[in-house]
N, C-alpha and C positions, 0 to 999 in steps of 0.2 A: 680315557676309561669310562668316564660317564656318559659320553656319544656310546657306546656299548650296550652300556647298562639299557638307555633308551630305548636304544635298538633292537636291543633282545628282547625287554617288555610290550613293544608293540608289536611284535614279530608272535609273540604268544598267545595274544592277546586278540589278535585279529578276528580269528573263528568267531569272538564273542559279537564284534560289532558287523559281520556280516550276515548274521542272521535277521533278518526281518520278515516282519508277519506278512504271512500272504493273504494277498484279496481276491475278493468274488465277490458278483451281485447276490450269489444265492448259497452259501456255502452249507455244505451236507455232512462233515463232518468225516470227510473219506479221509486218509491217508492219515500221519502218525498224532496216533489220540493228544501225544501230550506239545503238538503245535499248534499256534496261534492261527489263526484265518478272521481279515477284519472283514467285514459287510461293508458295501461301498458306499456312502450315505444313498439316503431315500429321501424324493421329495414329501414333505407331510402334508397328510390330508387336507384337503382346499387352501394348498397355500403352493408357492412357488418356492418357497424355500426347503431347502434339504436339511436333514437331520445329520446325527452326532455317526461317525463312522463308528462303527460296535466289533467289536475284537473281544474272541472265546477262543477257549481251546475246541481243538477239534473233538475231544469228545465229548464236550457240552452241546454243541451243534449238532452231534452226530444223536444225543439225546432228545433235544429237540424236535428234530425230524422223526425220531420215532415216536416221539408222544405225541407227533402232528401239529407243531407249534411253531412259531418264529417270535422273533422282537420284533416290538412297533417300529415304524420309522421314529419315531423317537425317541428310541431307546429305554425307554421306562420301565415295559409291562412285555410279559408273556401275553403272546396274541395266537389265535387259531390260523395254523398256516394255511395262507390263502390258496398256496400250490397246490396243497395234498387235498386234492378230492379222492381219495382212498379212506382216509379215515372217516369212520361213519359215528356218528353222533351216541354215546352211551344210553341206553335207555334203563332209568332206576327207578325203582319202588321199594317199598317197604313193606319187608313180610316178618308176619309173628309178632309178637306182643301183645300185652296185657289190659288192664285196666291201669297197670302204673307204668309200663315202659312203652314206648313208641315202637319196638322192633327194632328190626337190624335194615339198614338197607343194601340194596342185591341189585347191583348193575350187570346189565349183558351185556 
């Protein structure tokens, strides 16, 4: 009866331990927002060595690439994604204000 029992719990169970995150060198955040997708290490900057493999959901990635951005190879920092030569650099100044307040500032 307890060979059973076993049986039936890992028979139920399965779906849970066959899911694992998918990889990519460059992942964009396509397919279903609330799966995982890890980045496949990067070597870091003048070194030979590779960094921390980084795992998001895909709609953090997918967030990402629309605000033009990636993770360092070293997983630390939001960095300006090297790929996206589409997005073009904000230009801000500061209009209006007083003798006591600075203004507001106004990106295009």
């Amino acid at each position: 009866m307890k060979l059973w029992c076993v049986i039936a719990v890992l028979a139920l169970s399965a779906p849970a331990f066959a899911q694992r995150p998918a990889h990519s060198k460059y992942p964009d955040g396509t397919g279903d927002p609330d799966t995982i997708t890890c980045r496949t290490p990067q070597t870091l900057p003048g070194q030979r060595l590779l960094g921390p493999e980084v795992c998001k959901l895909n709609s953090q990635w997918a967030l990402l690439r629309k605000n033009g951005q990636d993770i360092s190879a070293d997983g630390s920092q939001i960095i300006p994604d090297p790929k996206n030569s589409a997005v073009t650099p904000m230009n801000c100044t500061t209009a209006g204000g007083g003798a006591t307040s600075g203004g507001a500032t106004v990106c295009h």
